[in-house]
Kinemage of the C-alpha trace (Angstrom):
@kinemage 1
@onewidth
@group {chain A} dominant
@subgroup {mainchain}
@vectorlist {calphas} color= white
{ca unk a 1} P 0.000 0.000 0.000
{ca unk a 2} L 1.196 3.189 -0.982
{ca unk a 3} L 1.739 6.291 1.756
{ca unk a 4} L -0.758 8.149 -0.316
{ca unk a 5} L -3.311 5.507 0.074
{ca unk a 6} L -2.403 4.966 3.701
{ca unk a 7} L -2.797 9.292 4.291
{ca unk a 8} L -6.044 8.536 2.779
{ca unk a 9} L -7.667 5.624 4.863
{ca unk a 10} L -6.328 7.893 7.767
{ca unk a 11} L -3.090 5.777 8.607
{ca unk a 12} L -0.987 8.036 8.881
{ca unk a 13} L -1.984 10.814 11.205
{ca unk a 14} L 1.592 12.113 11.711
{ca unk a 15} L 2.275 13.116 7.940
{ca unk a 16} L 1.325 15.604 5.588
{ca unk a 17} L 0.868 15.111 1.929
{ca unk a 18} L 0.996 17.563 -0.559
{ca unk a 19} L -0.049 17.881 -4.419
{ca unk a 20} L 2.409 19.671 -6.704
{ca unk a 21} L 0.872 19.715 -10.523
{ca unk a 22} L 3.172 19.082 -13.305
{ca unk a 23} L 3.219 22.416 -14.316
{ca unk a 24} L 4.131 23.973 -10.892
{ca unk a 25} L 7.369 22.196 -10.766
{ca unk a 26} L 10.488 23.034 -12.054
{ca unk a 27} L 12.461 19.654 -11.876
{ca unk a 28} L 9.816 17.098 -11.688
{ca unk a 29} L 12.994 14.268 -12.034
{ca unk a 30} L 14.160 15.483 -8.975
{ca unk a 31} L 10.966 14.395 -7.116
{ca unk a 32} L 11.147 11.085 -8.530
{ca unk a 33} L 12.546 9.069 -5.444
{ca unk a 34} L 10.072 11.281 -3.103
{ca unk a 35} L 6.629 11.103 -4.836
{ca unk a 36} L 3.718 9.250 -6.311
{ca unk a 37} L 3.494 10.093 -9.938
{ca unk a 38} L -0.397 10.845 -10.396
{ca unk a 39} L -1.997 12.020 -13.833
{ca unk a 40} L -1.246 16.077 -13.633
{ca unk a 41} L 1.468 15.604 -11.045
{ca unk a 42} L 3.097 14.224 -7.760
{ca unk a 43} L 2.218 13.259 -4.242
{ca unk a 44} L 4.369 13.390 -1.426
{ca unk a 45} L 3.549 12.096 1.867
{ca unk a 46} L 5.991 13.093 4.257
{ca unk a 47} L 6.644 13.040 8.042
{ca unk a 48} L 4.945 16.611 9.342
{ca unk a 49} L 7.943 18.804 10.245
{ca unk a 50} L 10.151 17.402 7.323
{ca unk a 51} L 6.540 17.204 4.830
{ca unk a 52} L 5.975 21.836 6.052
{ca unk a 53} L 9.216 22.506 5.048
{ca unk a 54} L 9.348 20.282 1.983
{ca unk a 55} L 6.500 21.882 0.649
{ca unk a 56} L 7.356 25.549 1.335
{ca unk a 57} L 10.646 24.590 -0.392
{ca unk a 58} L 8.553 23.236 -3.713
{ca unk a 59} L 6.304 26.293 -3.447
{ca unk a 60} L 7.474 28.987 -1.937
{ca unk a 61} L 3.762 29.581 0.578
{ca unk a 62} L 4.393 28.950 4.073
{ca unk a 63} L 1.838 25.747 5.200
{ca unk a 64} L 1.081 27.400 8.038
{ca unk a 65} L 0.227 30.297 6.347
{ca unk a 66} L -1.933 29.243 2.989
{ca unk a 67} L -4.290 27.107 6.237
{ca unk a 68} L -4.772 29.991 7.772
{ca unk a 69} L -5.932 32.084 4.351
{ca unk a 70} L -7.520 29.279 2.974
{ca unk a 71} L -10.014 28.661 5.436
{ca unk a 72} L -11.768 31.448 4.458
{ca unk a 73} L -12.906 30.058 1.243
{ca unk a 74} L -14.815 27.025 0.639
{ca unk a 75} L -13.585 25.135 -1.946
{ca unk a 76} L -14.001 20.906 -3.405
{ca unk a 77} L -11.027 19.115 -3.430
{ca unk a 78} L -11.262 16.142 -4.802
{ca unk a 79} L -10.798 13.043 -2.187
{ca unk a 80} L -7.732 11.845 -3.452
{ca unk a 81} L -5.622 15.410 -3.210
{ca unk a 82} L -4.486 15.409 -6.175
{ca unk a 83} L -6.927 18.590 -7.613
{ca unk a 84} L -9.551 21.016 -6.627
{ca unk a 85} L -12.707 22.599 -7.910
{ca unk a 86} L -12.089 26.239 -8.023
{ca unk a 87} L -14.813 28.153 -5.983
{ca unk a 88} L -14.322 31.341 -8.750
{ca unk a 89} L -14.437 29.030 -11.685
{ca unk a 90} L -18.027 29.824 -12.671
{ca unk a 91} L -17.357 33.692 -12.331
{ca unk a 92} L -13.955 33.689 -13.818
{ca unk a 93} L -14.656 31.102 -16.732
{ca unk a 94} L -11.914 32.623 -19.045
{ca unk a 95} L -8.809 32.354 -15.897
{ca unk a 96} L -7.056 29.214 -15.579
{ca unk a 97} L -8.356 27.391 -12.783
{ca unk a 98} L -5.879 24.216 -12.595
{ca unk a 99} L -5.083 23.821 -9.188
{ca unk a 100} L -1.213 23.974 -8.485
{ca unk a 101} L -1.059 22.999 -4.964
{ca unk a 102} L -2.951 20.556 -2.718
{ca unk a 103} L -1.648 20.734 1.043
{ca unk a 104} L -3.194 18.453 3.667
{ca unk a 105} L -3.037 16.848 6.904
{ca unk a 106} L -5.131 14.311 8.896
{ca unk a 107} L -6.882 15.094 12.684
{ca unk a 108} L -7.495 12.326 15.094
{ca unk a 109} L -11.233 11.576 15.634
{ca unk a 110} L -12.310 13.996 19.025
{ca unk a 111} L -15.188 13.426 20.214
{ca unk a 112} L -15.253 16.145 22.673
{ca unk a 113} L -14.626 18.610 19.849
{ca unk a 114} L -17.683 17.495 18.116
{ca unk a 115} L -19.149 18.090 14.587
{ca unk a 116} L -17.228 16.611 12.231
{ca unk a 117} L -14.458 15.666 14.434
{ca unk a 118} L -16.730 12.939 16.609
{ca unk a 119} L -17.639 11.262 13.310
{ca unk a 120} L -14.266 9.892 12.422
{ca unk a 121} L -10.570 11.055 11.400
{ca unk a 122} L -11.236 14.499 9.218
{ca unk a 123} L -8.956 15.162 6.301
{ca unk a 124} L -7.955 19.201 6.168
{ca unk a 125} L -6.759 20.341 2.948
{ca unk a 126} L -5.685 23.830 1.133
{ca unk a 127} L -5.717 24.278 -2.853
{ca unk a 128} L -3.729 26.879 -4.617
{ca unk a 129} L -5.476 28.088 -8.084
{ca unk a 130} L -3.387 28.867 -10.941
{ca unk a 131} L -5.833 32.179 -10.759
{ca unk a 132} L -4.639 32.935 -7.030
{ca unk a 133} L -7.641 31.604 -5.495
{ca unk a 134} L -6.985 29.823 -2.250
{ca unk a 135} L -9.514 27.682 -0.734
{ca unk a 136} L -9.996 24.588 1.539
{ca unk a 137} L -11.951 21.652 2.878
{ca unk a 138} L -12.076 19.483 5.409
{ca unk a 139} L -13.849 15.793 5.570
{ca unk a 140} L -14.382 12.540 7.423
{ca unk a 141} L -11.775 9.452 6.394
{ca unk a 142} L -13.910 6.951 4.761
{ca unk a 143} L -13.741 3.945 6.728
């Protein structure tokens, strides 16, 4: 089983994965030992710490920073990371609207928090529009 599969069943709690599109990335060779090659891209799934700083490296946005923007916009990203639905798409039909980054993390089931959080593990992620846009979303790991 891959570590992309694993992020997504919720196995690996500890890690962050993150989405870089092929056209994002400069050197796509040099991610070759690192990633999952997807159709538009790679996937890296990396311990949290070491993932943060990989993927400001890659892209230049601070994790941190793009979670805290992003959650201001609701956004679909699709439930495998590796693209989003831009929420400006409709509006801005003539922008591109490929999504560039995916950056995502896993939260342990709390039941105390409630909501969404005593259903199950829930999946945060953060997409990066090739128009700017920055939006998230968050769901429960399928079991």
């Amino acid at each position: 089983m891959s570590k992309h599969t694993e992020f997504l069943a919720g196995e690996r709690p500890d890690d962050v994965l993150f989405f870089l599109h092929e056209d994002a990335v400069s050197n796509p060779g040099a991610l070759a030992e690192y990633a999952d090659a997807v159709d538009d891209g790679h996937v890296l799934v990396l311990p949290g710490d070491d993932g943060r700083s990989a993927f400001q490296s890659a892209t230049g946005i601070d994790p941190m920073g793009l979670a805290q923007e992003a959650m201001g916009t609701d956004g679909t990203v699709r439930d495998d990371l590796t693209g989003a639905v831009c929420p400006v798409e409709e509006e801005e039909p003539e922008e591109n609207h490929t999504t560039r980054f995916v950056f995502a993390f896993a939260e342990a089931q709390n039941e105390e928090v409630g909501g969404l959080y005593a259903e199950g593990d829930v999946i945060h992620a953060y997409a990066v529009c090739a128009c700017g846009e920055r939006y998230s979303d968050k769901w429960v790991v399928d079991e």
